[in-house]
C-alpha positions in Angstrom: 14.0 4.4 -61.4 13.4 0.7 -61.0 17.6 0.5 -61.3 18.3 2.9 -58.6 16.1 0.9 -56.3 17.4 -2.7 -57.6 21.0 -0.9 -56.9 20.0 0.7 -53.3 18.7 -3.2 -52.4 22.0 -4.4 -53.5 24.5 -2.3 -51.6 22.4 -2.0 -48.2 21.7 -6.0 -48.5 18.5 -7.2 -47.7 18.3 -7.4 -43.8 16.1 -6.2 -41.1 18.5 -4.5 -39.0 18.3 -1.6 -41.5 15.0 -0.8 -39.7 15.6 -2.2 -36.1 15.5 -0.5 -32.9 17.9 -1.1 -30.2 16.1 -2.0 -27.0 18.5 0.4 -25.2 17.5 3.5 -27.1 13.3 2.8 -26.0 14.3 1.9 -22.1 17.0 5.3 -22.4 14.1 7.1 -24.1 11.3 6.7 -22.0 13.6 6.6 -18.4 12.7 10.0 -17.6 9.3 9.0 -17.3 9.7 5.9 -14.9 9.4 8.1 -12.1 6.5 10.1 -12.5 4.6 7.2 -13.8 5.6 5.4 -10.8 4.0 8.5 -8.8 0.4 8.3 -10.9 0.3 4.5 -10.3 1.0 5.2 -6.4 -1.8 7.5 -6.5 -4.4 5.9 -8.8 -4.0 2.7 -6.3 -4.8 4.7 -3.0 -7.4 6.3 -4.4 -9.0 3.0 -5.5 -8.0 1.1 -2.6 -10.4 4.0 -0.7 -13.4 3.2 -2.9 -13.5 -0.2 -3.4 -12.7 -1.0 0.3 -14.1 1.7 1.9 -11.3 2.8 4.2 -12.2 5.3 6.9 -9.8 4.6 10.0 -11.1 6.2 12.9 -8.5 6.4 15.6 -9.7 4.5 18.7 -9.4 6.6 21.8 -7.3 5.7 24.3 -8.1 3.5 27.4 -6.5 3.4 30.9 -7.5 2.4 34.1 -7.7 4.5 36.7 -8.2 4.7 40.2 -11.7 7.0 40.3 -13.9 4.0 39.3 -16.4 6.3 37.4 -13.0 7.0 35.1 -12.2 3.5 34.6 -12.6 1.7 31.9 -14.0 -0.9 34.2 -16.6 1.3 35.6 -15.4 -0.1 38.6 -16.3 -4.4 37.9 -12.8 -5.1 38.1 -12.9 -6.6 34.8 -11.6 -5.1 31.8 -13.4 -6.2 28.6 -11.1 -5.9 25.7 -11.7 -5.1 22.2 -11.6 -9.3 20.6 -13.8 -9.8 23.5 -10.9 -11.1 26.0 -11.2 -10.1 29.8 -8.4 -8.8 31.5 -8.1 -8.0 35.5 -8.2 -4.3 36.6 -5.4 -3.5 38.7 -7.3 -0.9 41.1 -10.7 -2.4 41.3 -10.2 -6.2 40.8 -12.1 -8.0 43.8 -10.3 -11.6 42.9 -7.5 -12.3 40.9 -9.4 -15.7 38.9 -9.1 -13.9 35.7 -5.7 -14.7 33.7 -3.6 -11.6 33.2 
C-alpha cells in the first residue's frame, strides 16, 4: 500500500497546483448571483437608512402669491417670508420696493 502511494507521489510530482482553484472558475461560479445580491444590498441599505435616520419626507405644499390678500402667502404684508428665513417682496401687495428681490 505504502508503494502505490510512494509511486502516486512520484508521477503526479509534489506541487500544489494538483489542488488549486482557478480564480476564474469561483468569479464564473458565483456571477449568477452578483445581481440579486446587488438587489438585497440595495434593499437592506434603504431600509436601514429609514431607521437609523428617521426619513419621513413630507411634501411641502405649494406657495404662490396671489392677488386676494387673504390667499396670499403674505397675508397681504407685502413681504414674503421664506422658508431659511430670507424675505422676499410680494409682487401684488408690496407697499415699498426696500426689500432685495
Amino acid at each position: 500500500m505504502k508503494k502505490y502511494i510512494l509511486l502516486t507521489l512520484l508521477l503526479t510530482g509534489c506541487s500544489n497546483n494538483m489542488f488549486s482553484v482557478n480564480p476564474e472558475d469561483i468569479t464564473n461560479m458565483y456571477s449568477s448571483y452578483v445581481t440579486e445580491w446587488q438587489e438585497k444590498c440595495k434593499v437592506s441599505f434603504d431600509n436601514a437608512e429609514k431607521e437609523v435616520f428617521k426619513v419621513d419626507p413630507k411634501p411641502q405644499p405649494a406657495v404662490d402669491t396671489d392677488p386676494d390678500p387673504a390667499k396670499c402667502v403674505c397675508k397681504g404684508t407685502g413681504i414674503i417670508v421664506q422658508g431659511d428665513g430670507h424675505k422676499t417682496v410680494c409682487p401684488f401687495h408690496a407697499k415699498t420696493t426696500n426689500l432685495k428681490r
